[in-house]
C-alpha positions in Angstrom: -29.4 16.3 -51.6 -32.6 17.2 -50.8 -34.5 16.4 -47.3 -37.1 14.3 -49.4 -34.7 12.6 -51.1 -32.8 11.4 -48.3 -35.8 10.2 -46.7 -36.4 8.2 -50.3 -32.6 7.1 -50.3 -33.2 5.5 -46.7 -36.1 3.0 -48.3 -33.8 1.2 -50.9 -31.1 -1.2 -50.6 -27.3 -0.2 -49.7 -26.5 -0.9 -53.1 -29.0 1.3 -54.6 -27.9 4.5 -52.0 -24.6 4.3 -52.8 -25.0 4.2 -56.9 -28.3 5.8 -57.0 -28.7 8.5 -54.5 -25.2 10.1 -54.7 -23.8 8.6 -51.0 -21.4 6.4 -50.5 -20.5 3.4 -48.6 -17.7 2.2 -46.4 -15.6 -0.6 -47.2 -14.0 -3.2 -44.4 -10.9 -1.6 -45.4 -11.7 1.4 -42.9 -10.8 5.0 -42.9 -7.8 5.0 -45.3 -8.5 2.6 -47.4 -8.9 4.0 -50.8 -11.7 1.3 -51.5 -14.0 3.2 -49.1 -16.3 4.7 -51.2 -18.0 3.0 -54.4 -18.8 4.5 -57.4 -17.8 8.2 -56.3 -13.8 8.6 -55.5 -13.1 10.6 -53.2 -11.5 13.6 -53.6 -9.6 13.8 -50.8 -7.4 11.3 -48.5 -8.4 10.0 -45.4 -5.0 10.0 -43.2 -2.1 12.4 -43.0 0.1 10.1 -45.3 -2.3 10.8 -48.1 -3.3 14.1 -47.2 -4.0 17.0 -50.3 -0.9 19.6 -50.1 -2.0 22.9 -49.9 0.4 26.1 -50.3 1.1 27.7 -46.7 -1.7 30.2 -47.7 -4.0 29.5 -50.2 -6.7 31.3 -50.0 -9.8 29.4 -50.7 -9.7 26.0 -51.5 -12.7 23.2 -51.8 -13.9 19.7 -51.3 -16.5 17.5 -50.8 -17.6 14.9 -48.0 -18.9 12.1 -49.8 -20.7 10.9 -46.8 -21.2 11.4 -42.9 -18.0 9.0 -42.6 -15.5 10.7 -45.0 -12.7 12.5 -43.7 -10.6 15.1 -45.3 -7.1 15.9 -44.7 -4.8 18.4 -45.5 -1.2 19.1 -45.7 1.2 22.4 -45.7 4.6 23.3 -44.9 4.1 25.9 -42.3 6.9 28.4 -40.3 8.4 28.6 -37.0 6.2 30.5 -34.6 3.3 31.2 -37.0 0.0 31.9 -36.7 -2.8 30.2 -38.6 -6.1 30.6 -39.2 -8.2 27.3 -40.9 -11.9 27.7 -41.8 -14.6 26.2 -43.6 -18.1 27.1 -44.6 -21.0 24.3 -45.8 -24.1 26.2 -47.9 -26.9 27.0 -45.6 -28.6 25.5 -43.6 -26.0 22.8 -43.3 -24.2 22.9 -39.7 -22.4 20.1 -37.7 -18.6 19.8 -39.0 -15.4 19.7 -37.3 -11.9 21.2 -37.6 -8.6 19.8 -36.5 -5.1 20.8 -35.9 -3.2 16.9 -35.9 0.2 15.6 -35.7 1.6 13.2 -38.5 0.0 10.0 -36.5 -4.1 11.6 -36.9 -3.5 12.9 -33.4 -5.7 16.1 -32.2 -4.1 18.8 -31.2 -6.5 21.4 -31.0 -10.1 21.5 -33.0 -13.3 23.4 -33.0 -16.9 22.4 -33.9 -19.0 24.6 -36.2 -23.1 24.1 -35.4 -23.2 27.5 -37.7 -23.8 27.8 -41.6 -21.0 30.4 -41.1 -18.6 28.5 -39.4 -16.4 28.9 -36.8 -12.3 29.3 -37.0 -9.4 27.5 -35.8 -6.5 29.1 -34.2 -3.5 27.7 -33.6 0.0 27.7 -33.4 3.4 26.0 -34.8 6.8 26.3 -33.2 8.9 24.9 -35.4 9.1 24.9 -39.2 7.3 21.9 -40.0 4.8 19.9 -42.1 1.2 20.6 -40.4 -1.9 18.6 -41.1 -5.3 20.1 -40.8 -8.8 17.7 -40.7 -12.3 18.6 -41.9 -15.2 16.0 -40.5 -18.6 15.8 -39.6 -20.1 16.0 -36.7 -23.6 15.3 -37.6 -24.7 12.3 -38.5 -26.4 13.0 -41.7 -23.8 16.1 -43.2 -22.2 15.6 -46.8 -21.8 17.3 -49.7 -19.5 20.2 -51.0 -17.7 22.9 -48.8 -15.4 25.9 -48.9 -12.0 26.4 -47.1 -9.3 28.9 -45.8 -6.3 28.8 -44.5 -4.5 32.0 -43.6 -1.0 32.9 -42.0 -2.0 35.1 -39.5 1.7 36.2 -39.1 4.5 35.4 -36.7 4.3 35.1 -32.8 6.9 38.0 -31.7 7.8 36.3 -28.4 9.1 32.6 -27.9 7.2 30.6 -25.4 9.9 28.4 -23.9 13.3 29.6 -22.3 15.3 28.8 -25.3 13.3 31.2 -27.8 12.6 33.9 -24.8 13.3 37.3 -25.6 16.4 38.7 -24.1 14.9 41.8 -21.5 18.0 44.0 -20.9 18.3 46.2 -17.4 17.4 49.7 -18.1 15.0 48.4 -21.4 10.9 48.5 -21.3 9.8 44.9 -22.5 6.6 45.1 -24.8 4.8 42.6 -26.7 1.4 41.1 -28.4 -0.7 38.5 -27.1 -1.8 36.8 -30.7 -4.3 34.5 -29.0 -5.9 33.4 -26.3 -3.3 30.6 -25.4 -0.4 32.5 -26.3 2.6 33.1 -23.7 5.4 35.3 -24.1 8.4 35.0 -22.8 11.2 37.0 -21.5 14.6 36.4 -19.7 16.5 38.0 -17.6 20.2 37.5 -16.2 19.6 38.8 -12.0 22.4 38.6 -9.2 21.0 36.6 -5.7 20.0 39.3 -2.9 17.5 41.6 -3.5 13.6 42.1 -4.2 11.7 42.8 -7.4 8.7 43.3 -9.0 7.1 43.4 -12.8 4.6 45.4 -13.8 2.3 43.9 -16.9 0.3 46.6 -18.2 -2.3 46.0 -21.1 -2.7 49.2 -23.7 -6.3 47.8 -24.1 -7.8 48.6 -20.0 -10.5 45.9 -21.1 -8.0 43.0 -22.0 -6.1 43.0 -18.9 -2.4 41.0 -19.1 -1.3 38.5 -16.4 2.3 38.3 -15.3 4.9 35.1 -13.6 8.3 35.1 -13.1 10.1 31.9 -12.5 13.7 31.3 -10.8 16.8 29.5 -12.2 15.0 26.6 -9.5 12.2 26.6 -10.7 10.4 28.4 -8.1 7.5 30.4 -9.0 6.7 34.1 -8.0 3.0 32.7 -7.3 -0.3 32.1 -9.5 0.0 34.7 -13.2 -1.7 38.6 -11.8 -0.9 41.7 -12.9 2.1 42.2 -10.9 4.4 39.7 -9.6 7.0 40.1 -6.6 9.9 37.5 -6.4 13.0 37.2 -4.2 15.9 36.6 -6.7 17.5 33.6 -4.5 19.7 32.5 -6.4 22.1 34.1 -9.4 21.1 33.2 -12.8 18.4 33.2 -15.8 14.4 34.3 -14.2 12.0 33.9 -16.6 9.0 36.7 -17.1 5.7 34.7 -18.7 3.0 36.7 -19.8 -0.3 35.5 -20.6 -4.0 36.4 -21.5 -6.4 36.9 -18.6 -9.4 35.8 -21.5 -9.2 32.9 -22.3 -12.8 32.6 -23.7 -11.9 35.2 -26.7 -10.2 33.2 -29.4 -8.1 36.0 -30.7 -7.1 39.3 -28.7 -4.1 40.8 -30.2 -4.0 43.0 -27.0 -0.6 44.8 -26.5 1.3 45.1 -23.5 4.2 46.7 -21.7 6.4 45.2 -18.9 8.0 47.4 -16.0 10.9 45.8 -14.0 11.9 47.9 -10.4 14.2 46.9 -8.0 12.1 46.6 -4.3 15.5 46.5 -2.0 18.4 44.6 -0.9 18.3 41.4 1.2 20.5 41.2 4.5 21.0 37.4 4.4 20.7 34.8 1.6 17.9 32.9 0.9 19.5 29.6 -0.1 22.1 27.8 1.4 25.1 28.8 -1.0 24.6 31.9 -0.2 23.7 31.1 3.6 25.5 33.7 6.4 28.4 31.4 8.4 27.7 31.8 12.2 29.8 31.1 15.0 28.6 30.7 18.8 28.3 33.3 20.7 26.4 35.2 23.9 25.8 38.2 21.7 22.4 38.1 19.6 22.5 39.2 15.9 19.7 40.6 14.0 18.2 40.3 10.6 15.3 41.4 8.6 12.3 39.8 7.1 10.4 41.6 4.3 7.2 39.1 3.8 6.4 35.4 3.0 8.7 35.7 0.5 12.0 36.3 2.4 14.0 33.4 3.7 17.0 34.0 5.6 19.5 30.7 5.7 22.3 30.8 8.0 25.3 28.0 8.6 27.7 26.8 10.8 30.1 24.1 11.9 29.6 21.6 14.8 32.1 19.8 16.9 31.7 16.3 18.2 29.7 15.6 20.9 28.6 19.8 21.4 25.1 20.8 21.4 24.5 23.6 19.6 21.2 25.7 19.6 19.7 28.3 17.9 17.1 30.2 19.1 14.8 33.7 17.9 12.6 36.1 20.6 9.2 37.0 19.9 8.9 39.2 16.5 7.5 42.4 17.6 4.3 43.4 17.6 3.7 39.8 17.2 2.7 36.7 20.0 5.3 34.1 17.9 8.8 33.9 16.8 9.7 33.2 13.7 9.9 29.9 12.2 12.9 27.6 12.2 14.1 25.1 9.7 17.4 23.1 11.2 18.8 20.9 7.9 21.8 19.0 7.8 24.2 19.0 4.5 22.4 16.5 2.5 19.2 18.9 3.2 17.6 16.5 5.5 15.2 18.4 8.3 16.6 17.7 11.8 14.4 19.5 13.8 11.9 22.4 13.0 10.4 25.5 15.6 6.6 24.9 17.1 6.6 28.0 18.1 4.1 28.3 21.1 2.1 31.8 21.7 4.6 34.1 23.6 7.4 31.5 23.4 10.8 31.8 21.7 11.2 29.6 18.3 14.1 26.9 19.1 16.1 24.4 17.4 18.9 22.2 18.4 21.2 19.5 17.4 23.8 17.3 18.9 26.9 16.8 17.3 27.4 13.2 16.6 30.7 14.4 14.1 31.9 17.6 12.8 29.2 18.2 10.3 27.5 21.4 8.4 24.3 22.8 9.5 21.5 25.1 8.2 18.8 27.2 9.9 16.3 28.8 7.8 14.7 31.5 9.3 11.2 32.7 8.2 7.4 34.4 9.1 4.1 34.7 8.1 3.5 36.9 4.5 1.8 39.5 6.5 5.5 40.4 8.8 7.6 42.7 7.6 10.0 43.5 9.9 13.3 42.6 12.0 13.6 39.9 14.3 16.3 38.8 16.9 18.4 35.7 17.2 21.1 34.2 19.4 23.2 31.0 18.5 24.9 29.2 21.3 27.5 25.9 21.6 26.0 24.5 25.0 28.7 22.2 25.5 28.7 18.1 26.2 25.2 16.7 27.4 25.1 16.2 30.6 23.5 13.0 31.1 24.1 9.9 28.4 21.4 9.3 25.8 21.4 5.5 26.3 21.6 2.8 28.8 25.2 2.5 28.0 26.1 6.0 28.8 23.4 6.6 31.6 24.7 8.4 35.2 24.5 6.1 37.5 22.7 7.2 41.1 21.6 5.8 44.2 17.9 6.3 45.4 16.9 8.7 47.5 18.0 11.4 45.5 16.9 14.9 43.6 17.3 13.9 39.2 18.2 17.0 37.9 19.6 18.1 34.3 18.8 19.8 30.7 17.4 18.4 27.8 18.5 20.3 25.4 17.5 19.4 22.3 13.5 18.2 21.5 15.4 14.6 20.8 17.9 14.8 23.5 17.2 11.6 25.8 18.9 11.9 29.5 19.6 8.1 31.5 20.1 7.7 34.9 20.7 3.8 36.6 19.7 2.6 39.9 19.8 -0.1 41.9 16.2 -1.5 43.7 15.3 -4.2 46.0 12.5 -6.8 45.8 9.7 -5.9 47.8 10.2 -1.9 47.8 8.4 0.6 46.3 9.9 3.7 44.7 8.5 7.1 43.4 8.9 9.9 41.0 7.5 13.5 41.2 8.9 15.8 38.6 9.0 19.9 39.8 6.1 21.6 37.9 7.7 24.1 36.0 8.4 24.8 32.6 10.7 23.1 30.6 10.0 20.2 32.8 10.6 16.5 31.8 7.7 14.9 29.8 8.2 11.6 29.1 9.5 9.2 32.3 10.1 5.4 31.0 11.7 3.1 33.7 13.2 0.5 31.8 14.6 -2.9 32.7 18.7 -3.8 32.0 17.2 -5.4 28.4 15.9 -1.8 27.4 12.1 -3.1 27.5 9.7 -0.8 29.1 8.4 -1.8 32.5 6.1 1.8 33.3 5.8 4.7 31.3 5.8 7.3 34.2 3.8 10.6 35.1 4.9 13.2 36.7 4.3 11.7 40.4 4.1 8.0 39.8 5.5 4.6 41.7 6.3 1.2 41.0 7.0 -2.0 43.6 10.2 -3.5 42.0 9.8 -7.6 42.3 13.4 -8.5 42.8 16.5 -6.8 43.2 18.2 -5.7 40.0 19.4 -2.3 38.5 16.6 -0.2 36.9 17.0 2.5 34.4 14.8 5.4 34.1 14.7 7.5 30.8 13.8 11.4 31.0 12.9 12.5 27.4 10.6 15.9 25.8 7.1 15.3 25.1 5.6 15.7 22.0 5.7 19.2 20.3 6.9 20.5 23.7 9.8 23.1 24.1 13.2 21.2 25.8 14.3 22.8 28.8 15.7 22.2 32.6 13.8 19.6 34.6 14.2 18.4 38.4 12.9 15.0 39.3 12.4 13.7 43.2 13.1 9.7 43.3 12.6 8.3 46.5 12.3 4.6 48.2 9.4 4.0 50.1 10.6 1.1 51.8 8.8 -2.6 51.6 5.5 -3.2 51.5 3.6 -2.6 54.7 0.8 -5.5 54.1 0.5 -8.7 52.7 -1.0 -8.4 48.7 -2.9 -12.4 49.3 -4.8 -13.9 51.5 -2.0 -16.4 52.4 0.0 -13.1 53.3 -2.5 -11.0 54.8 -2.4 -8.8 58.0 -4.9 -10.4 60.9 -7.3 -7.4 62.2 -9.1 -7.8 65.2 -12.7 -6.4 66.5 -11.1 -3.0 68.1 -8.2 -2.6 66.1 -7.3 0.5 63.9 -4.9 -0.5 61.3 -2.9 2.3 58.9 -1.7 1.3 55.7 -0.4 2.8 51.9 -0.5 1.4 48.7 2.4 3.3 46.6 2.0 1.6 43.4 -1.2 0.9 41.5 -0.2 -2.6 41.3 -0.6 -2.8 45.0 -3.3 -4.8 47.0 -3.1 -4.9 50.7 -5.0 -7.5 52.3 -6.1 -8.0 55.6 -8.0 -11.1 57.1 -10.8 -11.6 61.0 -13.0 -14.3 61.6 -16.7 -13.5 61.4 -18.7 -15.6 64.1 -22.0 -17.3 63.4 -24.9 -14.8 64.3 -22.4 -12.2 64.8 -22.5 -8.4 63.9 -20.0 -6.4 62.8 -18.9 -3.1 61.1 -15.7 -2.9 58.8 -14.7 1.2 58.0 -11.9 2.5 56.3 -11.1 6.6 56.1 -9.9 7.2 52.5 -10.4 4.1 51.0 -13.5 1.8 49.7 -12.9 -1.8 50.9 -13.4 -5.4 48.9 -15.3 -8.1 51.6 -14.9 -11.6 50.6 -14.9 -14.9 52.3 -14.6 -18.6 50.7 -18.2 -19.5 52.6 -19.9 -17.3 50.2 -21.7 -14.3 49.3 -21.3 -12.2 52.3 -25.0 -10.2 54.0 -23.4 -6.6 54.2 -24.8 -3.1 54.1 -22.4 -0.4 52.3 -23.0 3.2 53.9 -20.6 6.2 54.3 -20.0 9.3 55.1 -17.6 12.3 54.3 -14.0 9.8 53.3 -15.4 7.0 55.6 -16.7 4.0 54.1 -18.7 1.7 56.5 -19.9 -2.0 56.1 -22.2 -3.7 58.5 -21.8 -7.3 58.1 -24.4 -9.8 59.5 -22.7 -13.3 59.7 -24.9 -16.3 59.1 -21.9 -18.6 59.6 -18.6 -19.1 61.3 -15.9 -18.3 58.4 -12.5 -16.2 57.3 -13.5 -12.6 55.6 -10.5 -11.1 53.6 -10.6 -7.2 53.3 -9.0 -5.5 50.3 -8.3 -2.5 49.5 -5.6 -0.4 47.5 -5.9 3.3 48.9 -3.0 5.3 48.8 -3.2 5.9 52.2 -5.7 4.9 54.7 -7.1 4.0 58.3 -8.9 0.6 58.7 -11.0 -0.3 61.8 -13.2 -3.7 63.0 -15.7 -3.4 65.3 -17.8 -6.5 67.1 -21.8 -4.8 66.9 -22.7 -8.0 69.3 -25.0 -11.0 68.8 -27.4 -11.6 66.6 -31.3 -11.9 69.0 -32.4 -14.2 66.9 -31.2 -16.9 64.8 -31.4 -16.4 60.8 -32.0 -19.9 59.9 -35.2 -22.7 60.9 -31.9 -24.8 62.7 -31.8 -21.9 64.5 -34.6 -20.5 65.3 -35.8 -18.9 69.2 -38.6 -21.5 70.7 -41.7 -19.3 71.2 -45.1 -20.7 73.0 -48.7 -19.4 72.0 -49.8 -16.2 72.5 -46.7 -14.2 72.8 -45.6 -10.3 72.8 -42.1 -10.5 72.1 -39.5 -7.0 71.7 -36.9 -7.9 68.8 -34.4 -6.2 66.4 -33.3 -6.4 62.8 -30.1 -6.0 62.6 -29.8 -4.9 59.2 -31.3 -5.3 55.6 -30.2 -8.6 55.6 -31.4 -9.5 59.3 -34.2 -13.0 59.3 -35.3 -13.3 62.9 -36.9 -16.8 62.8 -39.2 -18.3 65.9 -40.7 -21.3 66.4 -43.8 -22.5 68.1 -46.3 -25.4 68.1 -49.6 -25.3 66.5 -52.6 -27.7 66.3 -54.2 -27.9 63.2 -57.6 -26.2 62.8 -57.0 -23.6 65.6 -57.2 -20.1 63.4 -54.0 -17.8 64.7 -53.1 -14.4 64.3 -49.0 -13.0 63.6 -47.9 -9.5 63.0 -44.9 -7.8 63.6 -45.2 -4.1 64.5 -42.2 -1.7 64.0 -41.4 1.9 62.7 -40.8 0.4 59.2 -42.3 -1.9 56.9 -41.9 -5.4 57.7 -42.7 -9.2 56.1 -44.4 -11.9 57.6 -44.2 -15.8 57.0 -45.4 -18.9 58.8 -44.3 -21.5 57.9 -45.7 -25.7 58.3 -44.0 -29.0 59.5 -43.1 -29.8 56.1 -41.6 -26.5 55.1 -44.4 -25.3 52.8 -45.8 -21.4 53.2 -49.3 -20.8 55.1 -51.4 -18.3 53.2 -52.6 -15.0 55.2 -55.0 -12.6 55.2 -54.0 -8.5 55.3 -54.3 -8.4 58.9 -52.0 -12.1 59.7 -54.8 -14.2 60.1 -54.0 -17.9 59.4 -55.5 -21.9 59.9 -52.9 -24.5 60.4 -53.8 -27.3 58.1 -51.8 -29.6 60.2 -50.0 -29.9 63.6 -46.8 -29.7 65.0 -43.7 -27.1 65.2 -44.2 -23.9 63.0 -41.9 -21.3 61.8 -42.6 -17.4 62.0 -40.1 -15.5 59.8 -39.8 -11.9 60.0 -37.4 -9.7 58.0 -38.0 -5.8 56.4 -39.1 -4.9 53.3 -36.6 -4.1 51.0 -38.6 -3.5 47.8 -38.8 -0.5 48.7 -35.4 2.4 48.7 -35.8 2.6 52.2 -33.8 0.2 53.5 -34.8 0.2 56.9 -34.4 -2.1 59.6 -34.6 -1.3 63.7 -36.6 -3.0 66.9 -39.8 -4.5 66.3 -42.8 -6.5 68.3 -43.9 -9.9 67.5 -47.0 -10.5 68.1 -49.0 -14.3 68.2 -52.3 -14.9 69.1 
């Protein structure tokens, strides 16, 4: 059909295209319905059930698509491990059809699309002597009309691909072979013994189309991703299978021949799995071994007894900062414990017996170490301290905590009696090996403190206490020495109700053992009183139920000073939870002048008056009476900047100028307040002169 044609087809009716213009025109009864087309039948069927049988090699054979929808399908018997080739041409310049490999249910298996007037081939493969269906479709939307086909037998693969058509490779034979294709795999078995090393060569006759080599074990483990040499440990005895494969696999057909080489790299000391694993037995003698790469796994066994711990443990590799790594497995292949091997630290593994059970240890290194390495395996004997509260050694406080863990889960208990009120302490010895975890636990098991290495606790009530030494995370297990101690009963009262009385003079020592401890100590402030509260080591809490206290915090090296300026007669409760410390109270003296208007110093006009602040806090107040309309003049001269206010009968604020100047606007007793500036960051306060005139 002719471009202009088409185009002329498109204008008229369905009807019309399909009698009229040579196309056809799909039915509802879909792909296989032999309705499909009307007025053209088509030549070919639709579906694998209906498919044209061809001969297994026909040379060239024909059709037609009717339409863009048409599909044909063909059918031959083909033989095991063949080779075919299926092509198809359209006259030029007609491009855009497909190819297709598919099963018996219209399945792809593989295809290929040919946007060439020459076409393109499919390759493929069957295993098995079988009927095989081949498809030819378009691709384009517009393609139909007549084509030619081939279908060749390329000839028969001369390797199988799975283990139960692999080619028998003999010891003392070369293995050789063809790739066919791109996705072709040969493959080759071999019978091998467990215990030694070896590596296959591939080697391509063709330099250019390199061959790519795997072995796999009777276990299924690989030798690594396909190169052109692969080296494998045989592990166990039985069948390893050699695949070979194509390093091209954008060249649809090679036929690149290949040789394989098989050499035997050496034998291995210990076996690599655990039927073949070495039996051990304790002893103080260490044993060596060999380790020849990533590869290489060396698997030893042995026996326990009940109740021993048994442990197993490698020195440094040489030349190297690590031992080697350590798998411990019990029987049903469960991991126990594995080595963290820490720079210049031995790899370790133990296990306590709880019956008489088998045991593995794998033993293995990086791929880069070749080389020996040195172990020892030893029966340590019981544990020496009970793993729970049941079974924990009972002591009596004071007293030095000493014993091994010697596993990573090993868990040593120790009960001990405390009394309400006292506090008791811990400090583990700083060295390695040490405990890391400390839990003190009550008689129910719950978890009161997890301890540090130097902590305390106050115990609330007499009852027997049970401390828990266990190995910290990804830490080695080791001796460790523990210092318990009772510090005796609190020395001061944790509330106010309880707290110690301190008295202007006094020098009171004190500790605070526990973090939970508070010690409390109680004076009472008098009214227009000054004093000074410092502690050495400590940083004390001032409160008092009449309110916000007027203090000022300094300090000085460890001491911490507060100057308190009482406005009122009142309790003041001092806190403070130092570990250790010196408290002191001293009485500064009397305030000169009252803080409030109720107690303000009587003053008569004009007046030159020496006074102190006290503090920060410190309001000297005065009073004095003024007639109204008589212009006055108030400053207050001192070393530091101070504020000025008069105040009239009725409480309200006279204005004055920069230089004090103020005009009563009524008579009777006023009120001069002075006190220092503290919008400022100086702070300061000190003697002063009040001036009125």
């Amino acid at each position: 059909m002719t471009p202009l044609s088409r185009v002329f087809c498109r204008c008229l009716s369905i009807w019309v295209f399909a009698l009229g213009c040579g196309g056809a025109l799909s039915s509802p009864g879909g792909e296989g319905d032999p309705g499909k087309y009307s007025g053209l039948l088509d030549d070919h069927g639709d579906t694998p059930a209906t498919a044209t049988l061809l001969p297994a090699s026909s040379g060239t054979f024909g059709g037609t698509l009717e339409n863009s929808m048409d599909r044909d399908i063909f059918a031959f018997q083909s033989e095991a491990r063949h080779y075919y080739r299926f092509h198809c041409t359209f006259p030029e310049p007609l491009v855009g059809w497909g190819l297709e490999h598919i099963d018996v249910n219209g399945e792809r298996l593989e295809w290929v699309h040919a946007w060439i007037s020459s076409g393109q081939s499919l390759f493929f493969k069957t295993h098995t002597a079988q009927t095989t269906y081949l498809k030819m479709f378009a691709v384009h939307e517009e393609l139909s009309g007549s084509y030619n086909c081939v279908l060749e037998d390329v000839g028969q693969d001369d390797h199988g691909e799975w283990l139960a058509t692999a080619t028998p490779w003999l010891p003392g034979t070369q293995a050789t072979g063809v790739l066919e294709l791109r996705t072709d795999m040969d493959m080759f078995s071999r019978s091998l013994s467990h215990g030694a090393f070896h590596r296959v060569t591939c080697t391509s006759l063709d330099p250019a189309m390199p061959c790519l080599v795997k072995v796999l074990g009777p276990t299924g483990v690989a030798s690594g991703e396909p190169a052109g040499t692969a080296s494998f440990n045989a592990t166990h005895d039985g069948t390893y299978r050699v695949e070979v494969t194509s390093a091209y696999w954008q060249i649809p057909i090679i036929r690149s021949a290949y040789t394989l080489q098989f050499e035997t790299l050496g034998l291995d000391d210990h076996g690599d799995a655990r039927e073949y694993a070495t039996p051990l037995t304790p002893s103080s003698v260490p044993f060596t071994g060999q380790l020849s790469g990533g590869m290489d796994r060396d698997v030893f066994s042995f026996t326990t007894q009940v109740g021993h711990i048994y442990r197993f443990m490698c020195e440094l590799l040489p030349g190297q900062s690590l031992g080697p790594t350590l798998f411990l497995t019990n029987a049903t292949g469960q991991m126990v414990e594995a080595s963290y091997s820490a720079t210049n630290q031995a790899s370790r593994v133990a296990v306590e017996a709880a019956a008489v059970a088998e045991y593995f240890v794998e033993v293995s290194s990086s791929p880069s170490y070749v080389g020996p390495y040195s172990c020892r395996f030893d029966d340590l004997g019981f544990d020496d301290h009970g793993n729970t509260l049941a079974a924990a050694t009972a002591v009596q406080v004071p007293t030095l905590l000493t014993g091994h863990l010697e596993t990573r889960l090993d868990v040593d208990v120790f009960s001990f009696p405390v009394h309400a009120g006292h506090s008791y302490s811990f400090v583990a010895a700083a060295a390695p090996g040490r405990a890391g975890v400390m839990r003190l636990k009550n008689a129910q098991g719950t978890v009161l403190q997890n301890l540090s290495n130097q902590s305390n606790f106050l115990a609330p009530q007499d009852s027997v206490y049970f401390l828990e030494v266990s190995v910290e995370s990804f830490r080695e297990a080791g001796t460790y020495s523990i210092q318990a101690r009772d510090l005796g009963l609190d020395d001061h009262g944790n509330t106010p109700e309880t707290a110690t009385s301190l008295a202007p003079g006094q020098t009171l020592s004190g500790e605070c053992p526990v973090s939970s401890d508070v010690d409390v100590f109680v004076f009472t402030m008098e009214a227009n009183a000054l004093y000074r509260v410092s502690c050495i080591d400590c940083n004390p809490t001032l409160q008092s139920p009449a309110g916000a206290l007027r203090t000022l915090h300094t300090g000085q090296g460890s001491t911490r000073s507060y100057y308190l300026d009482a406005h009122v007669t009142a309790p003041v409760y001092v806190f403070t939870s130092a570990d250790s410390y010196q408290l002191t109270l001293e009485y500064l003296g009397t305030d000169d002048h009252g803080d409030r208007v109720g107690d303000a110093t009587p003053i008569s006009h004009p007046v030159s008056l020496p006074a102190v602040l006290d503090s920060t806090y410190d309001v000297d107040v005065f009073s004095v009476s003024l007639f109204a309309g008589w212009p006055h003049r108030v400053r207050a001269n001192a070393g530091f900047t101070t504020v000025v206010r008069v105040l009239a009968p009725d409480g309200t604020e006279l204005p004055r100028s920069f230089e004090g100047n103020f005009t009563p606007t009524s008579s009777g007793v006023h009120h001069i307040l002075v006190r220092p500036e503290t919008a400022s960051m100086s702070f300061s306060y000190g003697p002063y002169s009040l001036l009125l005139d």
